[in-house]
KOLLO-307189 format. One record per residue: x, y, z of N, C-alpha, C, O in turn; residue in one letter. Coordinates in nm, 4 decimals, padded with zeros to 6 digits. Example, Ala and Ser with C-alpha at 12.3 -4.5 7.8 and 13.67 -1.06 7.14 Angstrom:
<nodes>
{{01.3190, -00.5690, 00.7800}, {01.2300, -00.4500, 00.7800}, {01.3200, -00.3300, 00.7800}, {01.4236, -00.3319, 00.8465}, "a"}
{{01.2850, -00.2250, 00.7080}, {01.3670, -00.1060, 00.7140}, {01.2900, 00.0030, 00.7870}, {01.3409, 00.1138, 00.8039}, "s"}
</nodes>
This chain:
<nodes>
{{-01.4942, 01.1850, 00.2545}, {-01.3680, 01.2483, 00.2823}, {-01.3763, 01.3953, 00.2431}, {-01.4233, 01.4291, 00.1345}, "x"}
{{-01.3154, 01.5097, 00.3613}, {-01.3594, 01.6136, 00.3170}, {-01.2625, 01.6475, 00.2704}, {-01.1573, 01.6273, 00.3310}, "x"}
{{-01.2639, 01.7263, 00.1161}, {-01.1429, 01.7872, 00.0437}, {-01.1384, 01.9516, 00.0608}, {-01.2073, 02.0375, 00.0058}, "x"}
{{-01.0139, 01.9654, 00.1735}, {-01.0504, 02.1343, 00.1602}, {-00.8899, 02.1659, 00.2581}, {-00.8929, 02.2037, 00.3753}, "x"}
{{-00.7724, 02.1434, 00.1879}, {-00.6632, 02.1559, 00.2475}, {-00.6444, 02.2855, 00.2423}, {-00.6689, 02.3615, 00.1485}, "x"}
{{-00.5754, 02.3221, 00.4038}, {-00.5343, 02.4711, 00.3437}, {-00.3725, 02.5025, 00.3616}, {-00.3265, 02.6106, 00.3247}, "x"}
{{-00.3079, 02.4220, 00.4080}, {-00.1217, 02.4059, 00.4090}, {-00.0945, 02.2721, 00.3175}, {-00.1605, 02.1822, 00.2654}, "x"}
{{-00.0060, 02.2986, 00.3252}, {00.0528, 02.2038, 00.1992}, {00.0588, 02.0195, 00.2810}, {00.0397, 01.9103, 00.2275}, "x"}
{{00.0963, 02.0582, 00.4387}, {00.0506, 01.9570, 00.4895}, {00.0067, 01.8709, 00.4806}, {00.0462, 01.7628, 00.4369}, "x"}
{{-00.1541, 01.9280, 00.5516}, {-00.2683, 01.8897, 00.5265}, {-00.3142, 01.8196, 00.3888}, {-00.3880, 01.7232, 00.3689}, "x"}
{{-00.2428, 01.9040, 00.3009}, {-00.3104, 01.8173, 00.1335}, {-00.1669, 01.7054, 00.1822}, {-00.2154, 01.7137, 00.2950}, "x"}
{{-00.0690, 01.6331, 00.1970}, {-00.0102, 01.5381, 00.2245}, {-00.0868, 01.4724, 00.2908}, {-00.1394, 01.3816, 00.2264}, "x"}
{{-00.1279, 01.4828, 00.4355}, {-00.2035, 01.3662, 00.4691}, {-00.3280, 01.2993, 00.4000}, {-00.3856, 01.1952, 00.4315}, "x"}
{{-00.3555, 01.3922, 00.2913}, {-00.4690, 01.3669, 00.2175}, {-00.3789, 01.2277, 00.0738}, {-00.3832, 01.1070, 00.0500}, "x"}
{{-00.3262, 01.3237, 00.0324}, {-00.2516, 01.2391, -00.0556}, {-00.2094, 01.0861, -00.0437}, {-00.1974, 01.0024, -00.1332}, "x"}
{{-00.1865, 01.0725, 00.1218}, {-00.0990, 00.9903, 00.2124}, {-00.2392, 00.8757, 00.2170}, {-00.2478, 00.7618, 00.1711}, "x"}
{{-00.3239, 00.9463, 00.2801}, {-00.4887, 00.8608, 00.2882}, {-00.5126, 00.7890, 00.1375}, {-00.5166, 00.6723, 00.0986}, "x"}
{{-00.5257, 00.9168, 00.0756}, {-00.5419, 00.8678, -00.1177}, {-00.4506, 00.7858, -00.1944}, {-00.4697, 00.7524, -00.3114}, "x"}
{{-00.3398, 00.7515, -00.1157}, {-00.2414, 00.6703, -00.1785}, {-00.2660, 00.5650, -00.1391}, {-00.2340, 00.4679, -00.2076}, "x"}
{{-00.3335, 00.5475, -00.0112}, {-00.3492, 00.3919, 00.0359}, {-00.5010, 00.3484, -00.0505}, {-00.5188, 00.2437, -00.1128}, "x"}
{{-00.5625, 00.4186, -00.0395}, {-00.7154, 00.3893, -00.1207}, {-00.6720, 00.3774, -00.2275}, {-00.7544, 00.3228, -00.3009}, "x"}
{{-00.5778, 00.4022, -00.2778}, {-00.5615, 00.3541, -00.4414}, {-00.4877, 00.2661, -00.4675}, {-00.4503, 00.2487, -00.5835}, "x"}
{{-00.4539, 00.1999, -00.3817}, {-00.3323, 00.1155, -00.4032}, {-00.3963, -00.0446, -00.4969}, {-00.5164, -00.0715, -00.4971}, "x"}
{{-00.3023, -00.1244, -00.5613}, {-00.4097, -00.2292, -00.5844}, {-00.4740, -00.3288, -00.5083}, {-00.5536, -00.4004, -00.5690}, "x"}
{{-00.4643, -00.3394, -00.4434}, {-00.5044, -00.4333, -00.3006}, {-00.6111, -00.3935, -00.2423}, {-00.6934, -00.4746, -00.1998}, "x"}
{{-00.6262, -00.2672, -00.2316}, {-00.7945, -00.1846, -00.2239}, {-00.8603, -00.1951, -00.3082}, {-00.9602, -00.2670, -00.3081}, "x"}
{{-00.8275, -00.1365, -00.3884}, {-00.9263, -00.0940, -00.5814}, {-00.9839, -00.2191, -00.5670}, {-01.1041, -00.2370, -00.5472}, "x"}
{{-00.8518, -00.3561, -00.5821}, {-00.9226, -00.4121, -00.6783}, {-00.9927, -00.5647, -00.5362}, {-01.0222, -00.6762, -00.5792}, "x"}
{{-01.0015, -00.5391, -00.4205}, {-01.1007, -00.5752, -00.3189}, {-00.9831, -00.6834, -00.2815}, {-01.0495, -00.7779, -00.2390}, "x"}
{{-00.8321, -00.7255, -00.2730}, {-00.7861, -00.8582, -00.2681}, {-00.8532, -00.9240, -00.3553}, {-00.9172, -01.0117, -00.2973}, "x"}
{{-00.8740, -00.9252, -00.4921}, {-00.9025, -01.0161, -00.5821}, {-01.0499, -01.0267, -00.6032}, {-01.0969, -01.0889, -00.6984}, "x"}
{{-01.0984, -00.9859, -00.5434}, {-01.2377, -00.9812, -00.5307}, {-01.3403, -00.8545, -00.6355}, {-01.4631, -00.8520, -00.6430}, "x"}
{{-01.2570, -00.7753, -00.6943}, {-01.3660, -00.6959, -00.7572}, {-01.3000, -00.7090, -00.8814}, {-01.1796, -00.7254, -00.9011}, "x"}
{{-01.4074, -00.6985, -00.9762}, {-01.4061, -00.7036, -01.1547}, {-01.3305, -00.6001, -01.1385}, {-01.3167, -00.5230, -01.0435}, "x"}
{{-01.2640, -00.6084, -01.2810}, {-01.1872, -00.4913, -01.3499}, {-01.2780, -00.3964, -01.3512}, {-01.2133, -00.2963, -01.3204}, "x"}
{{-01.4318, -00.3516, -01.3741}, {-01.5275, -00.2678, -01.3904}, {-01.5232, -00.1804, -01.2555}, {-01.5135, -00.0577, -01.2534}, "x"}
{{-01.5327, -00.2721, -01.1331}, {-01.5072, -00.2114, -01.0132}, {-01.4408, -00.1597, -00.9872}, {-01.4630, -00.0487, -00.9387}, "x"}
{{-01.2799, -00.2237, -01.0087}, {-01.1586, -00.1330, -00.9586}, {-01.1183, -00.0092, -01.0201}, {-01.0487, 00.0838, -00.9791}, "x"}
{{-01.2043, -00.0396, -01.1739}, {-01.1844, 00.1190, -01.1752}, {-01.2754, 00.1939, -01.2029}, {-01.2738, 00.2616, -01.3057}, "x"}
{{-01.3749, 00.1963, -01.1145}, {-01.4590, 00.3072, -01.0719}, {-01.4145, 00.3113, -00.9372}, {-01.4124, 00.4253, -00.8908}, "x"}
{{-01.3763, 00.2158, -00.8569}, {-01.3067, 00.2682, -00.7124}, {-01.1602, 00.3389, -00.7080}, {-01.1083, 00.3817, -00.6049}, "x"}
{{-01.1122, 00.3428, -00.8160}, {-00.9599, 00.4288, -00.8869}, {-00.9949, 00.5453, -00.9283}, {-00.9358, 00.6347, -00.8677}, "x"}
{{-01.0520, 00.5735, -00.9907}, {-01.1462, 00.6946, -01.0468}, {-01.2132, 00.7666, -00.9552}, {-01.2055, 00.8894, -00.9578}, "x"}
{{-01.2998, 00.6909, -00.8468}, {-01.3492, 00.7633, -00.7659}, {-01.2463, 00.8441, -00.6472}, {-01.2719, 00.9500, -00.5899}, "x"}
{{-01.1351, 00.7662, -00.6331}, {-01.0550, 00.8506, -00.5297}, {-00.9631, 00.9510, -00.5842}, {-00.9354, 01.0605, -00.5354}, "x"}
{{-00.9028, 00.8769, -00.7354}, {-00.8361, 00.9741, -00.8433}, {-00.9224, 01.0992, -00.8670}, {-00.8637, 01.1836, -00.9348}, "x"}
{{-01.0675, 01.1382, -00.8222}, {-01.1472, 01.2588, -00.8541}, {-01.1150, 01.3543, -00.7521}, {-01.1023, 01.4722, -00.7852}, "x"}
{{-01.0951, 01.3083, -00.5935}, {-01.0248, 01.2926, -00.4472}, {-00.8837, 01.4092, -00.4639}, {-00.8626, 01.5197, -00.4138}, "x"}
{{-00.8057, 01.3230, -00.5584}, {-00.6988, 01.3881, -00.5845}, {-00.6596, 01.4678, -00.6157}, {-00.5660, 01.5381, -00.5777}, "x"}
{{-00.7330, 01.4708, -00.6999}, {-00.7503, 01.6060, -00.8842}, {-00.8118, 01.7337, -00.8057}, {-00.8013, 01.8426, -00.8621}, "x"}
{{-00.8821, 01.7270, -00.6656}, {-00.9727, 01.7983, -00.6431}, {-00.8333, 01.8924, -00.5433}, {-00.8049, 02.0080, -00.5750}, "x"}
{{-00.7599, 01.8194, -00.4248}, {-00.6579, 01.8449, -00.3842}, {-00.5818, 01.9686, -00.4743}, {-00.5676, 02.0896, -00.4569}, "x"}
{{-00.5413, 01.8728, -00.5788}, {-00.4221, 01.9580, -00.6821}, {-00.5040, 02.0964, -00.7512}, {-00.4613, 02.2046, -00.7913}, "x"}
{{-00.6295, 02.0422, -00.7446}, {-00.6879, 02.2053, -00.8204}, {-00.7013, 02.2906, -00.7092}, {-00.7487, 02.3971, -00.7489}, "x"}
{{-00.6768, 02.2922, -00.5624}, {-00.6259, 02.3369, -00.4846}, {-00.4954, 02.4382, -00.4668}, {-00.4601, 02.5246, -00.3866}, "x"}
{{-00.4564, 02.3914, -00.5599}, {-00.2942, 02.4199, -00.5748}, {-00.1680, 02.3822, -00.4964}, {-00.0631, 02.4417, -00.4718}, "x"}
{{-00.2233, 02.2460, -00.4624}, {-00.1385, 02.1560, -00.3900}, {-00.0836, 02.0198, -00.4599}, {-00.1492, 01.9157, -00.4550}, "x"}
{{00.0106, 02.0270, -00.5089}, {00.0838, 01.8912, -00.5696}, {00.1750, 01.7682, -00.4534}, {00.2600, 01.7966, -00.3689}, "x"}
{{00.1052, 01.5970, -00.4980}, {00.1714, 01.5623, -00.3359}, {00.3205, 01.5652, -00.3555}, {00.3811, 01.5398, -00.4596}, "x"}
{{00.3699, 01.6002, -00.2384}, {00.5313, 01.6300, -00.2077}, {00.5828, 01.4681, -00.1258}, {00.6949, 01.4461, -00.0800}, "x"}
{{00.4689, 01.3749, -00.1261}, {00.4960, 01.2620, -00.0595}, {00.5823, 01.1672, -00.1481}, {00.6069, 01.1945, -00.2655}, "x"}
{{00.6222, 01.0668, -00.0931}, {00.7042, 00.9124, -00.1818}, {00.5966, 00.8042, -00.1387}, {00.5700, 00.7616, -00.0263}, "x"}
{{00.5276, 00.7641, -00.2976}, {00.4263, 00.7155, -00.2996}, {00.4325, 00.6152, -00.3928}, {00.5398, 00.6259, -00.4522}, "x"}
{{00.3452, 00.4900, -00.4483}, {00.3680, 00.4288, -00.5578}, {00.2477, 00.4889, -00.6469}, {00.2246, 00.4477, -00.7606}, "x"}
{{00.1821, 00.5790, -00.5907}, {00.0774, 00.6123, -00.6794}, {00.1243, 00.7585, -00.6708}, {00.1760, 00.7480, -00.7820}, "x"}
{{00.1417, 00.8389, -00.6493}, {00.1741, 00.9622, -00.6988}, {00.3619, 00.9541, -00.7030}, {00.4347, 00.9804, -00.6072}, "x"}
{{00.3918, 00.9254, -00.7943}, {00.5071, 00.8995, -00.8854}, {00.5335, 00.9441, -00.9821}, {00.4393, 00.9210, -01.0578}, "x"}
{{00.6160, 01.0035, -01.0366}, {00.7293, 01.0906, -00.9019}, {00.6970, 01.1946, -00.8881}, {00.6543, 01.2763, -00.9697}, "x"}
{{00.7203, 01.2029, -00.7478}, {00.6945, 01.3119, -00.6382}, {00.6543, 01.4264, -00.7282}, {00.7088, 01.4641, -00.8319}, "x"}
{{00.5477, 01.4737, -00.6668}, {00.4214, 01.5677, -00.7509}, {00.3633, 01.5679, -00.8441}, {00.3021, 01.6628, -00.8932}, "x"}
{{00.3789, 01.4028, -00.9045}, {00.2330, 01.3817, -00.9892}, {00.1285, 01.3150, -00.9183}, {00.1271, 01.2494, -00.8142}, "x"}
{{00.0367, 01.3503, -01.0058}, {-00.1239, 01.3105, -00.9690}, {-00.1222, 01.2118, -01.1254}, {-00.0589, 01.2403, -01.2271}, "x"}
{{-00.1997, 01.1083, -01.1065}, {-00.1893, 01.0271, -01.2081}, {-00.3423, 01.0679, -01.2898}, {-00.4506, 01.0743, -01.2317}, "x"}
{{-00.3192, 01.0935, -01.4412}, {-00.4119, 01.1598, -01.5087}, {-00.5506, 01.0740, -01.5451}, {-00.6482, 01.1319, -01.5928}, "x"}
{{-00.5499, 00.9117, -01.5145}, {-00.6781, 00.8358, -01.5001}, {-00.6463, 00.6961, -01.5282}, {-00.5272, 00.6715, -01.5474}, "x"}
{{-00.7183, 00.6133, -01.5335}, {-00.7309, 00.4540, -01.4961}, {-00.5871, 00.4040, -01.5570}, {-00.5188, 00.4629, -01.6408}, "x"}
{{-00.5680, 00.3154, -01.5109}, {-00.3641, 00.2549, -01.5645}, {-00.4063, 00.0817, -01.6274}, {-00.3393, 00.0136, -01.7050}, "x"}
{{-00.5602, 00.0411, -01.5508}, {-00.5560, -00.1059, -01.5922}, {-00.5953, -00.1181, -01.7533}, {-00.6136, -00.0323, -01.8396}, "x"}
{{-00.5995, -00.2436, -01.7547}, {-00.6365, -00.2933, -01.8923}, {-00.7838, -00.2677, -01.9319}, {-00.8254, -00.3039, -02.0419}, "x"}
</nodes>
């Protein structure tokens, strides 16, 4: 995924993409991946994100993962 928004847009559809890849139903494979997995596949798209916002783009979307509107979540949430 290439990270290189240049309207505020553009970093939304990114956010929008990155919100679905992070969701738990991805991460964690439908039940299928260890806790070890899901969060290196959380982490890996949460790096995705971080990369966006050091952009100087915060998401402006309604998301369950960037909650509330213009946070970026600061790293892994599971146990």
């Amino acid at each position: 995924m290439k990270i290189n928004p240049k309207t505020q847009k553009e970093a939304d559809l990114l956010y929008e993409k990155l919100s679905h890849e992070m969701t738990d139903e991805v991460i964690y494979q439908d039940g299928q991946a260890t806790e070890k997995q899901a969060k290196a596949t959380y982490l890996y798209w949460l790096d995705k994100a971080k990369q966006v916002e050091r952009l100087g783009f915060k998401p402006t979307i309604d998301s369950d993962v960037f909650f509330p509107v213009g946070n970026v979540p600061t790293g892994w949430y599971g146990a």
